[in-house]
C-alpha positions as CSV (number, residue, x, y, z in Angstrom):
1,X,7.8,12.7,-54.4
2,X,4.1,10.9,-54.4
3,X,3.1,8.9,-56.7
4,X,-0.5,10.4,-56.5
5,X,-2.4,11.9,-59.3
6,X,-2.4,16.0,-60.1
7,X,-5.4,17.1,-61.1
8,X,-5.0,20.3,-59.4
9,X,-2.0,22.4,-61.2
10,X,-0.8,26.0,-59.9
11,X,-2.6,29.0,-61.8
12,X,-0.3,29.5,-64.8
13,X,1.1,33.0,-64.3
14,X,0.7,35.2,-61.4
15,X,2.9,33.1,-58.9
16,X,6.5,34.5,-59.8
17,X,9.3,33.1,-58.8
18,X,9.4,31.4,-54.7
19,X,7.6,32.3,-51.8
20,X,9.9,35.0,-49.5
21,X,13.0,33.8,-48.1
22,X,11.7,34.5,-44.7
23,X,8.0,34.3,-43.2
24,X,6.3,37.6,-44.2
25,X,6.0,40.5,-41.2
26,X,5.2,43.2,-42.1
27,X,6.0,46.8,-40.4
28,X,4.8,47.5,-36.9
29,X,1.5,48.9,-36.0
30,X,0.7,50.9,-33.1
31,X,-2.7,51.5,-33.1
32,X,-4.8,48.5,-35.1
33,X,-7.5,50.1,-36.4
34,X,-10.2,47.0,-37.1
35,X,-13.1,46.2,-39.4
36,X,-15.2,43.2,-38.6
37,X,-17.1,41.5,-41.4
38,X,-20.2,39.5,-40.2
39,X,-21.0,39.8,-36.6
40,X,-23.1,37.1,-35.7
41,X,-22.2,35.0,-32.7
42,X,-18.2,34.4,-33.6
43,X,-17.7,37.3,-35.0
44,X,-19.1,38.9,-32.4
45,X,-16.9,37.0,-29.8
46,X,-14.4,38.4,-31.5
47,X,-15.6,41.7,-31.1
48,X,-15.8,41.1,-27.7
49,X,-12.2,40.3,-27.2
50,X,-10.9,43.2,-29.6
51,X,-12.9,45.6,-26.8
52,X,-10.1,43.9,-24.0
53,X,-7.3,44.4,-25.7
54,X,-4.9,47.7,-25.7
55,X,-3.9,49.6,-29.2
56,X,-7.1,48.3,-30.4
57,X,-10.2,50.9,-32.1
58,X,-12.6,49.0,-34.0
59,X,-13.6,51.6,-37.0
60,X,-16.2,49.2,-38.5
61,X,-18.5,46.9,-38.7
62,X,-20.5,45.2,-41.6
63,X,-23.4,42.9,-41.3
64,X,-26.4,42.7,-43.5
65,X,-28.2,41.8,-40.2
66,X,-29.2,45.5,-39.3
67,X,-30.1,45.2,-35.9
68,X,-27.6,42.7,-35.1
69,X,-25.5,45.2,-36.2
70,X,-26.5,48.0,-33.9
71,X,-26.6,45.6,-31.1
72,X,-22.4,45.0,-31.4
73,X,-21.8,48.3,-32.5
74,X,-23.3,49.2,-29.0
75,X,-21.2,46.5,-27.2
76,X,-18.2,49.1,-28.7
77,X,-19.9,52.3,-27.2
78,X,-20.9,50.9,-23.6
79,X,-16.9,50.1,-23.5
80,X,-16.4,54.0,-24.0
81,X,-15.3,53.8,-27.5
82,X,-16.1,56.2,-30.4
83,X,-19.6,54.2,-32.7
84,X,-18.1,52.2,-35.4
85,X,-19.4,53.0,-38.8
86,X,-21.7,50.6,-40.3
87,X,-21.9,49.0,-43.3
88,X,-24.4,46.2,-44.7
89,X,-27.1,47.8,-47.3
90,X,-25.9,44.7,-49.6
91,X,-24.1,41.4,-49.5
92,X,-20.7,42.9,-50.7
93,X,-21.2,46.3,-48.8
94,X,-17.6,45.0,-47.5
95,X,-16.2,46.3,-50.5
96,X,-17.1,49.6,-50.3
97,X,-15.9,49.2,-46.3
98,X,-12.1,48.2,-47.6
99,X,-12.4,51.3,-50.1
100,X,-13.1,54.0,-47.9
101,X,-12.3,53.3,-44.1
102,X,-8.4,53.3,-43.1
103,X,-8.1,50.0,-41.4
104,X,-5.0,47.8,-40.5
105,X,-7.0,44.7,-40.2
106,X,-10.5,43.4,-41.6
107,X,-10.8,40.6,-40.1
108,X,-13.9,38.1,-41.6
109,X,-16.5,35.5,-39.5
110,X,-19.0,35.1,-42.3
111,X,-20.5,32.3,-44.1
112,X,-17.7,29.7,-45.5
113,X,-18.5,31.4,-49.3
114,X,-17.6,35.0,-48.9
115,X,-14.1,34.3,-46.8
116,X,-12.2,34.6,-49.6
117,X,-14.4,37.4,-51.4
118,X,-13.6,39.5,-47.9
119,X,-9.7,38.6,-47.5
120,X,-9.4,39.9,-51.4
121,X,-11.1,43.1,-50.6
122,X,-9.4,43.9,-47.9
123,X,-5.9,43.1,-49.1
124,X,-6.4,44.4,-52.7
125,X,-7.2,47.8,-50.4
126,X,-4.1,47.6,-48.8
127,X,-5.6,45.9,-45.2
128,X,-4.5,42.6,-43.4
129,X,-7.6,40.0,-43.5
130,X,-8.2,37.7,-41.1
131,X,-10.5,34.7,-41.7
132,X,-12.6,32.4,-39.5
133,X,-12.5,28.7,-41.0
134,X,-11.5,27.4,-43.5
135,X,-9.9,29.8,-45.4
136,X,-11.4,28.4,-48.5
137,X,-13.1,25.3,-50.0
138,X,-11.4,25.7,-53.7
139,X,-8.3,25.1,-55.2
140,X,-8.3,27.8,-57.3
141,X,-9.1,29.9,-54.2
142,X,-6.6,28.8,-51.6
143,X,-4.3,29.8,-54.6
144,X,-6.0,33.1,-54.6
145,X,-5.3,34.4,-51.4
146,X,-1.5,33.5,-51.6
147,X,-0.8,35.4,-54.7
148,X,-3.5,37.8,-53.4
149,X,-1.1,38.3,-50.0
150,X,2.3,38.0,-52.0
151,X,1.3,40.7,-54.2
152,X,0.1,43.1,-51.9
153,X,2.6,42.1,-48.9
154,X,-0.8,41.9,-46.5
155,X,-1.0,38.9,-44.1
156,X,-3.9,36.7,-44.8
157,X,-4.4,34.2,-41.9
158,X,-6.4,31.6,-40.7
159,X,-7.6,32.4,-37.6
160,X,-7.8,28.7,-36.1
161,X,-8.6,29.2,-32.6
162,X,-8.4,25.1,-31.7
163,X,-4.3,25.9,-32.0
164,X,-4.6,27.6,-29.1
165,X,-6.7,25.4,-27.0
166,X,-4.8,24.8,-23.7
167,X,-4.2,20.8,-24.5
168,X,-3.3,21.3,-27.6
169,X,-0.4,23.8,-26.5
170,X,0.8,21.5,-23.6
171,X,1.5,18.9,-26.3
172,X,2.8,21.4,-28.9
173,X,5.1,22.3,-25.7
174,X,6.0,18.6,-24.7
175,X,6.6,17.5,-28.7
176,X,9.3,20.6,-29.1
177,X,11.1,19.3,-26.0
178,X,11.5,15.9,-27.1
179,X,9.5,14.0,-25.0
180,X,7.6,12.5,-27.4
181,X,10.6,11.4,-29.3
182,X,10.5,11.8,-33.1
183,X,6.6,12.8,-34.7
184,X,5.5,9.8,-37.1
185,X,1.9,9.5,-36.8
186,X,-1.2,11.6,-36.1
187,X,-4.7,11.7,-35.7
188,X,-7.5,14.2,-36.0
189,X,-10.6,15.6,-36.7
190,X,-14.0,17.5,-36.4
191,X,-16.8,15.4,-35.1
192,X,-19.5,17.2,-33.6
193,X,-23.0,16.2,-33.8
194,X,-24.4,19.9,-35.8
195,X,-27.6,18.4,-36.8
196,X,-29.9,20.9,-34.5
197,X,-28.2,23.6,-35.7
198,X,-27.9,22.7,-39.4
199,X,-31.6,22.8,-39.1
200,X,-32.0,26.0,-37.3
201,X,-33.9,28.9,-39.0
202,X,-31.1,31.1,-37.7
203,X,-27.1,31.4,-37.5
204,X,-25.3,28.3,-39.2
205,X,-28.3,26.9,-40.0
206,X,-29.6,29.4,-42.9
207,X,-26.2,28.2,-44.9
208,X,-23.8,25.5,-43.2
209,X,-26.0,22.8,-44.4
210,X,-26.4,23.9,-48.3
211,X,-22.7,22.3,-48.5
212,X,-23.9,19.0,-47.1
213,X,-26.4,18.9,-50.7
214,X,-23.5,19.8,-52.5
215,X,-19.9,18.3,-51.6
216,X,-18.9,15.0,-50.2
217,X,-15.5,14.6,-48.2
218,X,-13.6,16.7,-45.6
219,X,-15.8,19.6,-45.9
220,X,-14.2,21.1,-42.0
221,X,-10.7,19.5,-41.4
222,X,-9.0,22.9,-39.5
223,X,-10.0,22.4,-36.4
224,X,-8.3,19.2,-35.5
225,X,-5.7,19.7,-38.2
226,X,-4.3,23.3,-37.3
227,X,-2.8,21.9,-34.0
228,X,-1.6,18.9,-35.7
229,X,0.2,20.1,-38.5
230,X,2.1,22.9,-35.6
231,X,3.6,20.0,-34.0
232,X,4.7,18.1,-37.2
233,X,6.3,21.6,-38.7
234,X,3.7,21.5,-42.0
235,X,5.1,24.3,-43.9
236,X,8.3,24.3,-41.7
237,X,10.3,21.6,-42.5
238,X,8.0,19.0,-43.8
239,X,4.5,19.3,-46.0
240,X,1.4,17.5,-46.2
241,X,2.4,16.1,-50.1
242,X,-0.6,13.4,-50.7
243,X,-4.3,12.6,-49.7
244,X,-6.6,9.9,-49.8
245,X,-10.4,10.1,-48.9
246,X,-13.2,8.1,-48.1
247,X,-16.8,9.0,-46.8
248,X,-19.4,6.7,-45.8
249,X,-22.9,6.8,-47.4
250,X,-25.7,9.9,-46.2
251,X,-27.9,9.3,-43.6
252,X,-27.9,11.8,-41.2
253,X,-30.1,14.7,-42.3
254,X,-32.3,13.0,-44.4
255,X,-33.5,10.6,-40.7
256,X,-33.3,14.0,-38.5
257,X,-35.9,15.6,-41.4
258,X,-37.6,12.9,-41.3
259,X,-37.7,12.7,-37.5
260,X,-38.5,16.5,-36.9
261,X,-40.6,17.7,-39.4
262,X,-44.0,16.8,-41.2
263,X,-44.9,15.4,-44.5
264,X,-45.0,18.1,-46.9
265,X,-42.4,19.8,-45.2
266,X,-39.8,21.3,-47.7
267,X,-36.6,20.0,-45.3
268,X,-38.2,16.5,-45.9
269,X,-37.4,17.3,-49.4
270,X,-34.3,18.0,-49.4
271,X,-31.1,15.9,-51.1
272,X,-27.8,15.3,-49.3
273,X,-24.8,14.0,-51.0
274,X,-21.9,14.5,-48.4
275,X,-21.2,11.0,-46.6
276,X,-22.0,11.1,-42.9
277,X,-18.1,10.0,-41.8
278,X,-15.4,11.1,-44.1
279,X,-12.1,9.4,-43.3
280,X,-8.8,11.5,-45.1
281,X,-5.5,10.0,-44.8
282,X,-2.5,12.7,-45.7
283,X,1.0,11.5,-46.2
284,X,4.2,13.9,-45.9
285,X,6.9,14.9,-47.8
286,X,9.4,13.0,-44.7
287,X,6.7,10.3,-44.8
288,X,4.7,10.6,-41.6
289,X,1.2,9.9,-41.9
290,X,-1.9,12.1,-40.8
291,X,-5.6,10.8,-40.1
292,X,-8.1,13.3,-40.2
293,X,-12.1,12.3,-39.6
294,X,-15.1,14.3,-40.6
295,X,-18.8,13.8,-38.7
296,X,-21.1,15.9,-38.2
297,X,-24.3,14.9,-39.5
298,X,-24.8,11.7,-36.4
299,X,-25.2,11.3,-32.8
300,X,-22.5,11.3,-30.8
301,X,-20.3,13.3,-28.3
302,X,-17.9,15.9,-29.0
303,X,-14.1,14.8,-30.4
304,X,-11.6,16.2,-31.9
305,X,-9.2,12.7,-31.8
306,X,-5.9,15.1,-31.2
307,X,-3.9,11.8,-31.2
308,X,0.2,12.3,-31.7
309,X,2.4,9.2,-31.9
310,X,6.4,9.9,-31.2
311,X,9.1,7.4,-31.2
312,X,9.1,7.7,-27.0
313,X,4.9,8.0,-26.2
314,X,2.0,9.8,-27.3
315,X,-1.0,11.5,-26.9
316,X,-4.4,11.0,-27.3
317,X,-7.4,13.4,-26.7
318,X,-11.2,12.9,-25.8
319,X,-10.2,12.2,-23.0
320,X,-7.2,13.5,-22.6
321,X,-4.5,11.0,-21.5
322,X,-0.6,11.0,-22.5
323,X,2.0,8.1,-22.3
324,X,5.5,8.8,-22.0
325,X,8.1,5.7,-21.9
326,X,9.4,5.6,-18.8
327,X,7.7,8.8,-17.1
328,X,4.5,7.3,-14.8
329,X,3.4,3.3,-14.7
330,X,4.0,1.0,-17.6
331,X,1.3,0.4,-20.3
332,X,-0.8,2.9,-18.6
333,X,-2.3,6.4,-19.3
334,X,-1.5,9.7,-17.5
335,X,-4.2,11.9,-16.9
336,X,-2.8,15.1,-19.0
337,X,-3.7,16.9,-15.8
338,X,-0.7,15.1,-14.0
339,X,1.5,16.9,-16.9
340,X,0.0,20.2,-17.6
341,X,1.8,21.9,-13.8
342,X,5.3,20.9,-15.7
343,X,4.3,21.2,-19.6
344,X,1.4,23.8,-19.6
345,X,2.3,26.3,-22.0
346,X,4.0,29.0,-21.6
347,X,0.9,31.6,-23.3
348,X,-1.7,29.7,-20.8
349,X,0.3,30.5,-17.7
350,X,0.4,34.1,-18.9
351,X,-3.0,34.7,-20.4
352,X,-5.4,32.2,-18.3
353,X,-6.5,35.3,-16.0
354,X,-7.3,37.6,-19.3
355,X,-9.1,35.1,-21.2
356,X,-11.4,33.9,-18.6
357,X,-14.8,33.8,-19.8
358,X,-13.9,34.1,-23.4
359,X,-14.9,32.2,-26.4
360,X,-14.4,28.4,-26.3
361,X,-12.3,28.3,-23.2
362,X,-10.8,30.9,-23.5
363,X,-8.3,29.7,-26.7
364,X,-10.6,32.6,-28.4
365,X,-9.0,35.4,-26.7
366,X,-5.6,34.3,-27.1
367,X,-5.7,33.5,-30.9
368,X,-6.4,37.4,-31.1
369,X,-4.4,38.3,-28.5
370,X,-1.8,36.5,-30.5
371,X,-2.7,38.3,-33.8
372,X,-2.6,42.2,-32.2
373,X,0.5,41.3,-30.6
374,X,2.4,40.3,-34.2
375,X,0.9,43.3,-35.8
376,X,1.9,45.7,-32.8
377,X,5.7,44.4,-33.2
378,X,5.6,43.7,-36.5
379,X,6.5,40.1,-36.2
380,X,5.7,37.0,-38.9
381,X,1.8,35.9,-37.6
382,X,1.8,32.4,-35.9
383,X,-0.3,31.1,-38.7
384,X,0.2,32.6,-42.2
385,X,-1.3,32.4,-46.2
386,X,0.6,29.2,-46.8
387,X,-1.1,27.6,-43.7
388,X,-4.1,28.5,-44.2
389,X,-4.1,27.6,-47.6
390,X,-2.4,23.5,-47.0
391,X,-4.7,23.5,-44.2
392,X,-7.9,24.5,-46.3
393,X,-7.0,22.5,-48.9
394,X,-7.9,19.2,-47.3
395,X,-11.6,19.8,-48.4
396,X,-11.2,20.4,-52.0
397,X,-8.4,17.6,-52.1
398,X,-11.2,15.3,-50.2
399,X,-14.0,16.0,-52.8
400,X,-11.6,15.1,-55.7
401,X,-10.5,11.7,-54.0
402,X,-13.9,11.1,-52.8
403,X,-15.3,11.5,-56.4
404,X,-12.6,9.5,-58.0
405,X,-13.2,6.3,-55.6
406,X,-10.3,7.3,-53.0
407,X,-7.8,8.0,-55.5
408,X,-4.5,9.6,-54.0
409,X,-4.2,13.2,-55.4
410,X,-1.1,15.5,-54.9
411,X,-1.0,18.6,-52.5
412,X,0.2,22.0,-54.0
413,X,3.2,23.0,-52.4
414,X,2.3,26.4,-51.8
415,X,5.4,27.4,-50.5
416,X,7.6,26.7,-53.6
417,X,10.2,24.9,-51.8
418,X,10.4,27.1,-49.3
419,X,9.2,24.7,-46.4
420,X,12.7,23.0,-46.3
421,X,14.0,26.3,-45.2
422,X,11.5,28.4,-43.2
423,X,12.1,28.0,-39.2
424,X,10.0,26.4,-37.0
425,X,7.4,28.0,-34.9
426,X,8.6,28.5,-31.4
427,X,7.4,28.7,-27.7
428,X,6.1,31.9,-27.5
429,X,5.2,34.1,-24.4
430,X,2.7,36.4,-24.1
């Protein structure tokens, strides 16, 4: 056990009992019938990839962007499917989607508040929800969609498409056969310069940087953590138990304002409190430690760190380079290309060909290839509630250690014990 502070107890009363004995799945689905909430330029990637894959009719489609609304629903009909019905007269028309249209699936690419708000709808209706990330920003509300999913035996999932990234699966695959020895150490993180877009008059930028005036700490930790906590079995034999947090001082927005608009402006006006670098440091429940960074408000290139440290070598992304003890010269990095022909994964080598062209490099297309596929044969998702919620969880934990002057603070278990038992995720196929 930590020794960290708790300021963040369970909801007293609708969590019964443990989690289930064995990862939810539920029964199989032939035909996933699909409702997309927000269908701006993820969601309607997504979209996009729902239209190549078989046993697949997309019923629906809510966006309170009217015409943006038409324009995918058109996307559906040029494919020589039947016009999904449209919702989007108000903010939560959503809800009146999940009450009257028999879906499977409602699967959610909105702004970071109404994730939750969707998955709830559409489980409490008796659909499986599917979010883009994070799950959630609250405590209360990562709690929310467990008992939420446990109650209504729906999966709620994090739809975290970085886990699927072809790096990222070569090292998941090298890590389960041992080459990396035993998992102590990793690093992470989300550091992408978003200023441009945080200021846009469109997309992200009408909403993504209201949290910057608002919360300070780890305010997007799934991308770089997702992968990371598959290869050290989070929720699967070990759990991410305690957190510390740091950010650095604001500076970001408030020079780009200052750059890029005049005096008088009202984006000259505005007040940022989240620190420009946030640096999170999680400890496990087997004691292996987990650095995950946060920047998005500076110059810079594109990282996500995707740093794993075993007993026998390790990897290390941006670029990506791998050193295995005794495999290639001493004290020197391997390109990861001169181990991807031997450790590429397994999905890659089936699915590169049907995911060319698709979102992000393709991992899009196979994180929902992935999700139709466990629905179809009614197998556990590869990501479930309890991931999505540990994973998630780093921002509200951040903001409390932050606040507190880096104080360590306690992770809900969200599994009730039931990480000790719960198998690990496997090689898959497609």
């Amino acid at each position: 056990m930590s020794n960290a502070a708790s300021p963040f107890p369970p909801p007293e009363g609708p969590l019964r009992g443990p989690a289930p004995e064995q990862p939810f799945a539920a029964p199989p689905i032939e035909r996933v019938r699909v409702g997309f909430v927000g269908v701006g330029l993820q969601g309607g990637g997504h979209v996009r990839n729902f239209l190549q894959l078989d046993g697949v009719e997309i019923v629906a489609l809510c966006d309170i962007d009217e015409p943006r609304n038409e324009e995918v629903a058109s996307w559906v009909v040029e494919a020589g499917r039947p016009k999904p019905r449209l919702y989007g007269r108000t903010t939560t028309d959503f809800v009146r989607m999940c009450e009257t249209e028999e879906l499977d699936l409602v699967y959610t690419a909105t702004p970071w508040e109404w994730h939750v708000p969707v998955c709830v709808a559409a489980m409490e209706n008796g659909k499986h929800a599917a979010s883009e990330v994070p799950s959630a920003y609250t405590l209360d509300d990562c709690w929310r969609i467990v008992e939420t999913a446990e109650r209504e035996q729906k999966h709620c999932l994090l739809m975290e498409n970085c886990n699927y990234d072809r790096p990222e699966m070569m090292v998941f695959n090298m890590a389960r056969q041992g080459l990396f020895g035993e998992i102590l150490h990793a690093e992470c993180g989300y550091l992408h310069d978003l200023r441009g877009i945080k200021f846009e008059d469109a997309h992200e930028g009408l909403w993504r940087r209201a949290h910057s005036m608002k919360r300070n700490g780890n305010l997007y930790p799934t991308h770089g953590l997702g992968p990371v906590a598959n290869v050290m079995d989070n929720n699967r034999g070990d759990r991410f138990e305690s957190l510390v947090s740091f950010s650095s001082p604001s500076r970001g927005l408030q020079e780009w304002a200052k750059d890029h608009y005049p005096e008088g402006d009202p984006k000259r006006q505005e007040q940022y409190v989240c620190g420009d670098v946030n640096t999170s440091l999680l400890k496990t429940a087997n004691g292996k430690t987990i650095v995950v960074s946060f920047s998005t408000n500076l110059p810079r290139p594109y990282s996500r760190v995707h740093m794993v440290q075993g007993t026998k070598g390790l990897f290390h992304g941006y670029p990506n380079r791998v050193y295995i003890e005794g495999r290639g010269p001493e004290d020197r990095w391997q390109d990861y290309q001169a181990c991807l022909a031997e450790f590429d994964h397994p999905l890659w080598k089936d699915l590169t060909e049907r995911s060319e062209g698709a979102g992000h490099g393709g991992m899009d297309y196979i994180e929902d290839y992935r999700l139709v596929k466990c629905l179809h044969e009614g197998l556990p998702t590869d990501m479930n509630v309890y991931d999505a919620a540990s994973i998630s969880a780093v921002g509200p934990l951040s903001e409390w250690s932050v606040a507190n002057g880096g104080k360590p603070v306690d992770f809900p278990d969200f599994t009730r014990g039931r990480w000790k038992t719960w198998p690990k995720l496997e090689i898959l196929r497609a």
